[in-house]
Steps between C-alpha positions, in 0.01 A plus 500: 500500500609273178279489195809528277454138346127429473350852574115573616206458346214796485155497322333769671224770369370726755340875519719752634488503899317812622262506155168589628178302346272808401730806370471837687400767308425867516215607438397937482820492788390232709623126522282218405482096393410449181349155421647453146694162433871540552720405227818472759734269368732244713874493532565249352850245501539149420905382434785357729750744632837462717664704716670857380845451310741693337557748757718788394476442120394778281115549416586422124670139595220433744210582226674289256430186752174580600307590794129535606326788346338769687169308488601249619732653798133692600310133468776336771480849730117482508494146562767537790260800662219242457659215724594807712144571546423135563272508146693204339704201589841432324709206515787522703774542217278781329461643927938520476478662147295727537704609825836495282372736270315724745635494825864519481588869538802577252422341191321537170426323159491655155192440313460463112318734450579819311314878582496709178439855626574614108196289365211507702141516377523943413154467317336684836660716775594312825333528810666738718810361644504191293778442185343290184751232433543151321497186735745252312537133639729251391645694162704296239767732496664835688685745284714616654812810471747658757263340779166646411209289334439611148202277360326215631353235309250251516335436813147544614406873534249679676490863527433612895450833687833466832370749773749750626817370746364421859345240742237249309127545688226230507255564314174338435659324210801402718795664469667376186353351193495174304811646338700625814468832459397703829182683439512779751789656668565726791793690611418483837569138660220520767232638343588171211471279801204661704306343152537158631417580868223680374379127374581325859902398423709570829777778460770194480376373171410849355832572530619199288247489254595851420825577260642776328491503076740746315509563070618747262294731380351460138815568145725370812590133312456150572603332818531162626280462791635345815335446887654528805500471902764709602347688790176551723382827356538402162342193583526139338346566185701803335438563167816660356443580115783712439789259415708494184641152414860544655365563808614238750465426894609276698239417672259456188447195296253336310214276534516176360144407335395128284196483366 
């Protein structure tokens, strides 16, 4: 695959695969459908991208040139599980990015996208499990000293709950949001996939729409949030948010993105 000159096109809004239309829930211990409206927002991308550069660099030089945010890694995933499904058509450049990106075992693309565990939303205890930090895409600027992230500015903000290190389930709101961020975790890999079997998907593609997600814990810093495919338990979508800015592999890039 080449997209290095021209690159390929997306304009794609969809609701997370596996989102269920009517919410379940509990009622006095037992499981019901309510009928109330859903507000369930899309993930949502629109930009060109090209294949993953800049292999080996540190995360700090690879920030500096840009990549695709969390949100919008999340958007391309969801759409690639969609045409998985059968649910969508996709052109046949989009079919070869999409594969680039998700089904090359080894490789992995920073994302600009900062976690703040220090300055999450503390007005309200978390749920249990979950660490209240700040979402920060596409800052103006990284302070940085001796290798650690020191202030972040500009950038759009929005304060999140991450749930605790483990295997992303499906829920009935999918199983990340608009913003990339997984909303329920598991530590145990097959119970996170036995919630997409549960919905009719065969074991194959349970097993690789389900990845791992790994952060700090809340006063731990900032980190620069990168995505990877490095092995089948893992899965392709690891979330890793527990990198300082000299961190470096070789076999992690960045994510060209135009808009």
């Amino acid at each position: 695959m080449s997209t290095e000159n021209s690159g390929v096109y997306f304009n794609m809004s969809e609701l997370p695969l596996g989102h269920e239309e009517r919410k379940t829930v509990k009622t006095y211990g037992f499981e019901e459908q309510t009928l109330k409206p859903r507000d369930l927002k899309p993930l949502s991308f629109e930009g060109t991208v090209s294949e993953t550069e800049g292999y080996g660099k540190t995360f700090e030089d690879l920030f500096k040139e840009g990549s695709l945010t969390l949100g919008g890694e999340v958007a391309l995933f969801n759409i690639y599980l969609l045409s998985r499904r059968g649910a969508i058509g996709l052109t046949e450049p989009q079919r070869e990015y999409l594969s680039h990106k998700f089904d090359r075992i080894g490789h992995g693309n920073i994302l600009e996208t900062v976690v703040d565990f220090d300055n999450g939303d503390k007005s309200k205890p978390a749920p249990e499990g979950y660490k209240r930090v700040l979402l920060i895409n596409r800052p103006e600027l990284l302070v940085i000293e001796n290798g650690i992230i020191k202030e972040v500015k500009g950038g759009e903000r929005k304060p999140k709950l991450w749930p605790a290190n483990g295997y992303a389930e499906r829920t009935c709101d999918g199983s990340y949001d608009e913003d990339g961020v997984p909303i329920k975790t598991n530590p145990d890999r097959k119970t996170a996939e036995r919630t997409w079997v549960d919905i009719g998907a065969d074991e194959e593609f349970a097993r690789d729409a389900v990845s791992y997600s790994w952060g700090r814990n809340e006063y731990e810093g900032k980190v620069i949030m990168s995505r990877r495919f490095f092995n089948s338990d893992s899965g392709r979508f690891y979330l890793d948010a527990d990198r300082n800015p000299d961190a470096g592999n070789s076999r992690i890039g960045r994510s060209p993105v135009s808009r």
